[in-house]
C-alpha positions in Angstrom: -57.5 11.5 -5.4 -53.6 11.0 -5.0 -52.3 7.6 -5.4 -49.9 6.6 -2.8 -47.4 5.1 -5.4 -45.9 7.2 -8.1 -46.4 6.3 -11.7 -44.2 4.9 -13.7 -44.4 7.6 -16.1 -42.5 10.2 -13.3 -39.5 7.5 -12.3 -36.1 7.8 -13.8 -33.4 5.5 -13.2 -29.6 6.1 -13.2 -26.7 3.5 -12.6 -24.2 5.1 -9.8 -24.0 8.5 -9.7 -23.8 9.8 -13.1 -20.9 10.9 -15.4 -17.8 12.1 -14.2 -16.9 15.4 -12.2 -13.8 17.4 -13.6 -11.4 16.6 -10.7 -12.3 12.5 -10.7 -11.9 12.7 -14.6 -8.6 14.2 -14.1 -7.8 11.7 -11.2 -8.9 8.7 -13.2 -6.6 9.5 -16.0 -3.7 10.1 -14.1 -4.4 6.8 -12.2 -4.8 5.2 -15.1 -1.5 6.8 -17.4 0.8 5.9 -14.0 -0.8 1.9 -14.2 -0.3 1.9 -17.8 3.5 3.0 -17.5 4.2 1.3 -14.5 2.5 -2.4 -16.5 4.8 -1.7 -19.7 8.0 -0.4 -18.3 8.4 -3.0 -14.9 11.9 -2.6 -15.4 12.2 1.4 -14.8 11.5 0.8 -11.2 8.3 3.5 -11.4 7.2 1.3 -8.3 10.4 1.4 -6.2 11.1 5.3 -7.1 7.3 6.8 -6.3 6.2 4.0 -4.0 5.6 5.1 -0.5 8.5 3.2 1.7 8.5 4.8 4.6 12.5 3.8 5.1 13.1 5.5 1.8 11.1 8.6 3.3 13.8 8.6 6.1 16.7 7.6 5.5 17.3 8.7 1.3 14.7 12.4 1.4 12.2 10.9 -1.0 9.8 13.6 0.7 7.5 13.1 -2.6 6.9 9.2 -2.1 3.7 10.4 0.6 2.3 12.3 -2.4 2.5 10.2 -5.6 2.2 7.0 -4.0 -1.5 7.5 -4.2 -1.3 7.2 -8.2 0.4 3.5 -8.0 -1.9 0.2 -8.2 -0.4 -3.3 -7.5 -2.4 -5.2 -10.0 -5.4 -4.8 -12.0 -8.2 -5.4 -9.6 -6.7 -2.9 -7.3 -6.8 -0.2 -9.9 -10.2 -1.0 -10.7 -11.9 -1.4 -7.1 -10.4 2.1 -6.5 -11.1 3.8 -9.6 -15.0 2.0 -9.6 -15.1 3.5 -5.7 -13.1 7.0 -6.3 -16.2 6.9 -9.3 -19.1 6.2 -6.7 -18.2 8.2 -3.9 -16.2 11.1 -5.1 -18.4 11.6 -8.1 -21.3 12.6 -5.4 -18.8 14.5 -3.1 -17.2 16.7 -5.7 -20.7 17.8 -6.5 -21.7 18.7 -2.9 -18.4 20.0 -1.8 -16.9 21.6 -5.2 -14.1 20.7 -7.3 -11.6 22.9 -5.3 -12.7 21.7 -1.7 -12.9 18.0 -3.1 -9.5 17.6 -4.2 -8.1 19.8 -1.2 -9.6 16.9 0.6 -8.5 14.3 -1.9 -5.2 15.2 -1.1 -5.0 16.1 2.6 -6.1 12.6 3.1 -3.8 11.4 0.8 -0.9 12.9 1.8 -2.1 12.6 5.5 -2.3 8.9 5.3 1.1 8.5 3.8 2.7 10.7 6.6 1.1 8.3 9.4 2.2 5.6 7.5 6.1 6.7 7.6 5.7 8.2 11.6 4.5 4.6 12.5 7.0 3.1 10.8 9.6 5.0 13.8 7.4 2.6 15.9 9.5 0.8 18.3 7.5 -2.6 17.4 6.0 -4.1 14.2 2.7 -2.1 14.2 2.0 -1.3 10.6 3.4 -4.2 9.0 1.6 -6.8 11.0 3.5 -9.3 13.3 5.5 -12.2 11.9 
């Protein structure tokens, strides 16, 4: 007779979702490398130069800021809530999806979010900065 409960012998567990994929490795590090820079060189303005600010977008061309914005972290907290999440889900998601489609997505999302980000700035009203 089956027993309704499996035995203990035939259970594995596993914190998260296992070790890294190629592309999150690879994400992680450069994450990490920008923070690292950006926390022991404050004064070469890393923040202000690849920083998304939507009126440097506009009014100066720096058409790169939607891109490598994603690679800049206030404080450490931030980095690490991201990194730790960028770990649980994308882990799973590169498997499923592929390393290719994964970062194509990584990075149409990315970039996609940054572009909204300067368009609603041409908002007539205070929209994406909140009201003061």
């Amino acid at each position: 007779m089956r027993s309704r409960f499996p035995s203990a012998s035939g259970i594995s567990y596993q914190f998260g979702p296992g070790p890294l994929t190629p592309a999150i490795k690879a994400l992680v590090i450069a994450n990490v490398v920008a923070f690292v820079i950006d926390a022991l060189a404050p004064s070469a303005g890393l923040s202000l130069w690849l920083g998304l600010s939507p009126q440097a977008v506009l009014k100066h061309g720096y058409v790169w800021q939607p891109l490598t914005y994603m690679f800049l972290h206030v404080g450490i907290g931030h980095i690490l809530f991201n990194m730790l999440a960028l770990w649980m889900f994308g882990t799973e998601l590169e498997r499923i999806w592929g390393t290719r489609y994964f970062l194509k997505f990584y990075f149409v999302t990315g970039i996609g979010a940054g572009v909204l980000t300067v368009l609603f700035s041409l908002l007539p009203f205070a929209f994406p900065f909140g009201v003061h």
